[in-house]
C-alpha positions in Angstrom: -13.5 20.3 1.6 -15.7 19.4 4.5 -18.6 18.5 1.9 -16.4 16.3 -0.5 -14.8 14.4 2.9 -18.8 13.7 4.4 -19.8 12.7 0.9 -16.9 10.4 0.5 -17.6 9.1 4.3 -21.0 8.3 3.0 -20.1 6.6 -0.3 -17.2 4.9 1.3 -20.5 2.3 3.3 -21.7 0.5 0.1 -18.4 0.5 -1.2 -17.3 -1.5 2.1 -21.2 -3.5 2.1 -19.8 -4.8 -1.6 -16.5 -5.5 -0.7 -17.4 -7.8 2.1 -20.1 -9.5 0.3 -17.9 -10.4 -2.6 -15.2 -11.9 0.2 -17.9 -14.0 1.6 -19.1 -14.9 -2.0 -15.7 -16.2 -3.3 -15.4 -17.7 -0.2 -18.1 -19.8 -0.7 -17.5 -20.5 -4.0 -13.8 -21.6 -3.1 -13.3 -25.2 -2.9 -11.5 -25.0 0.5 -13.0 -25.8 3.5 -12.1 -23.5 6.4 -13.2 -25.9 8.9 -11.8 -28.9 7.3 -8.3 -26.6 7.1 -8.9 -25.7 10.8 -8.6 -29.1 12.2 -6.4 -30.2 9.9 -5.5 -34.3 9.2 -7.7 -34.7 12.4 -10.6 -34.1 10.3 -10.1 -37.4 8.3 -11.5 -39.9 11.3 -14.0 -36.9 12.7 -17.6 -37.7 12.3 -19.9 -35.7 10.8 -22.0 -34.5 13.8 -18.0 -33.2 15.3 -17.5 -31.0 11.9 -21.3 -29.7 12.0 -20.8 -28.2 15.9 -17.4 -27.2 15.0 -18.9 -25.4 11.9 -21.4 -23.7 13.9 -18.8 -23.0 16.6 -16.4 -21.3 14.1 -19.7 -19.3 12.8 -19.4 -21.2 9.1 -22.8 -22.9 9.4 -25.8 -21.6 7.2 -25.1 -19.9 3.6 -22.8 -17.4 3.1 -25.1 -14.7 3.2 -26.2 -15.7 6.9 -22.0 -15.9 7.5 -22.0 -12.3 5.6 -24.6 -10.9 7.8 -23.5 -12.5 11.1 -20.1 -11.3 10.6 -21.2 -7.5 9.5 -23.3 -7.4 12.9 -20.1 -8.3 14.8 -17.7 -6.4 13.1 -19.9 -3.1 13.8 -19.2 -3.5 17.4 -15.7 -3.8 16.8 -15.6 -7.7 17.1 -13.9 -9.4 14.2 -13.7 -12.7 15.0 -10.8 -14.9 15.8 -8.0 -16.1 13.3 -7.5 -19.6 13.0 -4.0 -19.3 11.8 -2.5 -16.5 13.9 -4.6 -18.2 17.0 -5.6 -14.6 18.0 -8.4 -12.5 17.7 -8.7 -10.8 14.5 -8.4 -7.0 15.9 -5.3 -8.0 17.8 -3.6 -9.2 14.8 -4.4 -6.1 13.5 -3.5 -4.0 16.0 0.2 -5.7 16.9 0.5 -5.6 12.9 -0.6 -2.2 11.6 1.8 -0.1 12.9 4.5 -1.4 11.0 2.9 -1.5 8.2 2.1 2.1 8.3 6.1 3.1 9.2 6.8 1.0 6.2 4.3 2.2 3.9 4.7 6.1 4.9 8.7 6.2 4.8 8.8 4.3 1.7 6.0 6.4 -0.1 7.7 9.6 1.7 10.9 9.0 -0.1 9.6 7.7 -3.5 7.9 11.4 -3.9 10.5 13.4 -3.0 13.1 11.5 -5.1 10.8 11.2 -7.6 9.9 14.8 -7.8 14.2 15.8 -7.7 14.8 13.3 -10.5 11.7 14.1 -12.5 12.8 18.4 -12.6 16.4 17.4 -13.1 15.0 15.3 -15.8 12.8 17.7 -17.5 15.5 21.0 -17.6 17.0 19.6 -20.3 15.0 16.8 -22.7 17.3 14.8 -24.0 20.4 15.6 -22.3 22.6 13.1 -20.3 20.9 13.2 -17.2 17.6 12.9 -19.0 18.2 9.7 -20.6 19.6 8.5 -17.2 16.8 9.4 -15.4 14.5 7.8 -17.7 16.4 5.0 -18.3 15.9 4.0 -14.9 12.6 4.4 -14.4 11.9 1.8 -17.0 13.8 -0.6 -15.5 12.5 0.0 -11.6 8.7 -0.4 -13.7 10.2 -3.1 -14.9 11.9 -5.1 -12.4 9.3 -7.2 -9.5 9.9 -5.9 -6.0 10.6 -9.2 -4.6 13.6 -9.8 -7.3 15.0 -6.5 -6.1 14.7 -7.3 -2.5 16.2 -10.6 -3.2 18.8 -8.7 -4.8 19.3 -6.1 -2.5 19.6 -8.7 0.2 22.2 -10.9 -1.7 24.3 -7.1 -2.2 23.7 -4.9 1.2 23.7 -7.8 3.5 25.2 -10.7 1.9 28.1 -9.3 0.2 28.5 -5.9 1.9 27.4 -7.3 5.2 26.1 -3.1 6.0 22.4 -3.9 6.5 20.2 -6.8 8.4 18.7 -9.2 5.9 15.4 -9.0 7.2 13.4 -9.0 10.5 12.7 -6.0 13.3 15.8 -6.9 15.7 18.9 -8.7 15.5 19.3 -12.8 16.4 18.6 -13.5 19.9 17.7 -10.1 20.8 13.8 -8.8 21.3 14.4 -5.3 21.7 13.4 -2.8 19.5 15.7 0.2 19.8 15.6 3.0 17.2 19.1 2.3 15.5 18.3 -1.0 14.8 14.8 -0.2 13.8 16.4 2.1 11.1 18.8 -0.5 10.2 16.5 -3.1 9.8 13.8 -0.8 8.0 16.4 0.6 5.6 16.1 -2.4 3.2 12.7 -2.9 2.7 11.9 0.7 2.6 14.3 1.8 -0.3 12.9 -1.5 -2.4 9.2 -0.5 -1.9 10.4 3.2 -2.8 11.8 1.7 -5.4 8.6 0.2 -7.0 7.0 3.2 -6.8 9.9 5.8 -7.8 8.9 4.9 -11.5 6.0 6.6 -11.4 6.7 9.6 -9.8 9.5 10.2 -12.0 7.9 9.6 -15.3 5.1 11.9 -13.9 7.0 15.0 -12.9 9.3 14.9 -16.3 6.6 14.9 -18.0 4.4 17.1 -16.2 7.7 20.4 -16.0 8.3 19.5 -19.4 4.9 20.9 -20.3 4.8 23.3 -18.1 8.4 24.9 -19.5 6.6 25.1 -22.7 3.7 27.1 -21.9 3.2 31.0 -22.1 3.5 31.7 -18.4 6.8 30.1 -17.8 8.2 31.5 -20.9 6.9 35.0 -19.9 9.1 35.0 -16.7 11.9 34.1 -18.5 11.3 36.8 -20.5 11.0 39.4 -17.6 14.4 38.0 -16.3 13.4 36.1 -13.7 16.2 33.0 -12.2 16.2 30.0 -13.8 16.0 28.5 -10.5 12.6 30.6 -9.6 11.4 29.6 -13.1 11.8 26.3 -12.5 10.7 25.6 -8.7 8.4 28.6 -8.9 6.4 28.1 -11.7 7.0 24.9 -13.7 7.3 22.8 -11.1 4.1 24.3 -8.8 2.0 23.6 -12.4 3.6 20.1 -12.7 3.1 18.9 -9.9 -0.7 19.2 -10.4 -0.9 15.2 -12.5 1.1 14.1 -9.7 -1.2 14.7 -6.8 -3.7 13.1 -8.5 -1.1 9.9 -9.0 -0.7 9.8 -5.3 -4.1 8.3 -5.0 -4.1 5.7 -7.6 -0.7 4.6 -6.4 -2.1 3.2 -2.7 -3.3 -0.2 -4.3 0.1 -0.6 -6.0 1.9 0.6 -2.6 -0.7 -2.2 -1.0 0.5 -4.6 -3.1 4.4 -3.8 -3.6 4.3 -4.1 0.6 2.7 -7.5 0.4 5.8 -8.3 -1.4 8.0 -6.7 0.5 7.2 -7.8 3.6 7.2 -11.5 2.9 10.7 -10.8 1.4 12.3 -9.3 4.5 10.4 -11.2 7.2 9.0 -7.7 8.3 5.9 -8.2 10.8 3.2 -6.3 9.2 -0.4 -6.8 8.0 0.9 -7.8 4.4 2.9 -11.1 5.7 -0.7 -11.6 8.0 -2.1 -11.3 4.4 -0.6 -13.9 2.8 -1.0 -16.9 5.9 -4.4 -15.8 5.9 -4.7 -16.0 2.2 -2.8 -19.7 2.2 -4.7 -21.2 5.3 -8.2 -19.8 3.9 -8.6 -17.7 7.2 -11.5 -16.1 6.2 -12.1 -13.9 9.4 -8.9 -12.6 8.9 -8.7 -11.9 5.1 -12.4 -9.9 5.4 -10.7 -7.9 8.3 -7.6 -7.2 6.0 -9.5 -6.4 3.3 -11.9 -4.1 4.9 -8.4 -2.3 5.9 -7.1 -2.5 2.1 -11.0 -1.3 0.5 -10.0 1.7 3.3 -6.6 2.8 2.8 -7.2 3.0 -1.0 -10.8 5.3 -0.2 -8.3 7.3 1.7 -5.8 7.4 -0.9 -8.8 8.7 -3.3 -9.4 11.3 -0.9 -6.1 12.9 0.2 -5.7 12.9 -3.6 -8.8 15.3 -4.5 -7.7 17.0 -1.0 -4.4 18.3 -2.4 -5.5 19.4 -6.3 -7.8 21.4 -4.6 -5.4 22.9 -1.9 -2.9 23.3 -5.1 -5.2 24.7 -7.7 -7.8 26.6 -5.9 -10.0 26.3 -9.1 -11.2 23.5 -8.4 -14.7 22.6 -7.5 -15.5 20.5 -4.5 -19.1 20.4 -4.8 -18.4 18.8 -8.3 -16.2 16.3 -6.9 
């Protein structure tokens, strides 16, 4: 396992060179002008010689490769430039940002699995059945349904209607205080919806996968030797089914990426996915390499836990080959 993480480590610096350049390159190719978006309607009676010492002040002067390179060099000593829109330096944004991002993300993805994996066994004991078609009806509509329509609706319902749970935000109105009840409160919402997104998948996944698995000669060789149902089921089946899903953990960080981008801009929550999208509508450029430096990362990491786990799970598995 340490072999596979170096190598990954390793592989992991083109992968990042290439991301980078192509931010830099689309960039460039863009027809938005950062420093032009920078000064905004000032920029209509400034001279020429004003936006050229701007440019080079903003580091946007030369070709984009020069901007590429001057940037990389910088970012390796930790300094990733300043954001125009947030009026910060880039690794601050990140760093007031991130956290909640991560609490989001990890409680979200948390409860997605272990739902997902209860509803997927219920699912599978019985193919067909009531529960079954429940269960699997839905799954296709959560896969179906946008996140931000259901945390429109889940807003209009819990808080709205109900009036049980905070629309949106980290504390209540005209208070600054964090304190852990109305963190929960106030997490609550946007957690269960970006569960939600997700929950599909794991479902699907783990009916499928204990279906198989009650089929096969093992399984049906402890039920034959009088074994529980219940120690059939978690014991076996279940331990054999879970194997597709580990690798499905991986693949599901972009979608969990992209699901919190949502999310967040929904219920005003102050991560690095509502960062993302002023950055992405005010052409920050400093910013958006930064976030998705952070985004190429999380989904390496994602990869890697993934190949991680099958191998802790099936101890067949060959790391070198990895």
């Amino acid at each position: 396992m340490a072999r596979l993480t170096g190598r990954r480590l390793l592989a992991a610096v083109p992968v990042l060179l290439t991301v980078t350049f192509g931010v830099f390159a689309v960039a460039a190719a863009s027809p938005f002008d950062p420093v032009r978006q920078y000064v905004g309607g000032d920029a209509v009676g400034a001279s020429q010689e004003t936006l050229d010492q701007l440019r080079a002040n903003l580091a946007q002067a030369g070709s984009f490769v020069d901007q590429w390179w001057l940037w990389l060099g910088s970012a390796v000593t930790g300094e990733l430039g300043h954001s125009q829109t947030m009026r910060q330096p880039v690794a601050q944004v990140i760093t007031e940002r991130l956290g909640w991002s991560v609490l989001l993300c990890a409680v979200a993805f948390a409860v997605a699995v272990v739902l997902g994996t209860t509803l997927g066994v219920a699912a599978a004991r019985r193919p067909g059945g009531l529960v079954d078609r429940c269960v699997t009806s839905l799954a296709y509509v959560l896969e179906a349904a946008p996140p931000f329509w259901v945390g429109l609706l889940a807003i209009w319902l819990f808080a709205l209607q109900l009036g049980v749970l905070p629309a949106g935000g980290l504390t209540g109105t005209g208070d600054d205080t964090v304190t852990a009840g109305s963190l929960l409160r106030h997490l609550a919402l946007p957690a269960a919806v970006l569960a939600a997104s997700q929950l599909p998948w794991f479902v699907l996944y783990v009916r499928q996968g204990v279906g198989d698995a009650l089929r096969e000669d093992p399984v049906r060789g402890a039920r034959a030797r009088g074994l529980r149902e219940r120690t059939v089921l978690l014991g076996h089946a279940l331990r054999s089914g879970l194997l597709p899903v580990l690798t499905l953990i991986g693949t599901r960080v972009p979608e969990l990426i992209t699901g919190a981008l949502l999310v967040e801009t929904v219920f005003s929550w102050p991560g690095i996915a509502s960062a993302t999208v002023r950055a992405a509508t005010a052409s920050d450029f400093p910013l958006l390499a930064a976030l998705t430096v952070l985004s190429a990362l999380a989904v390496l990491a994602g990869n890697l836990l993934a190949d991680l786990l099958y191998g802790l799970a099936d101890p067949r598995v060959d790391h070198d080959g990895m």
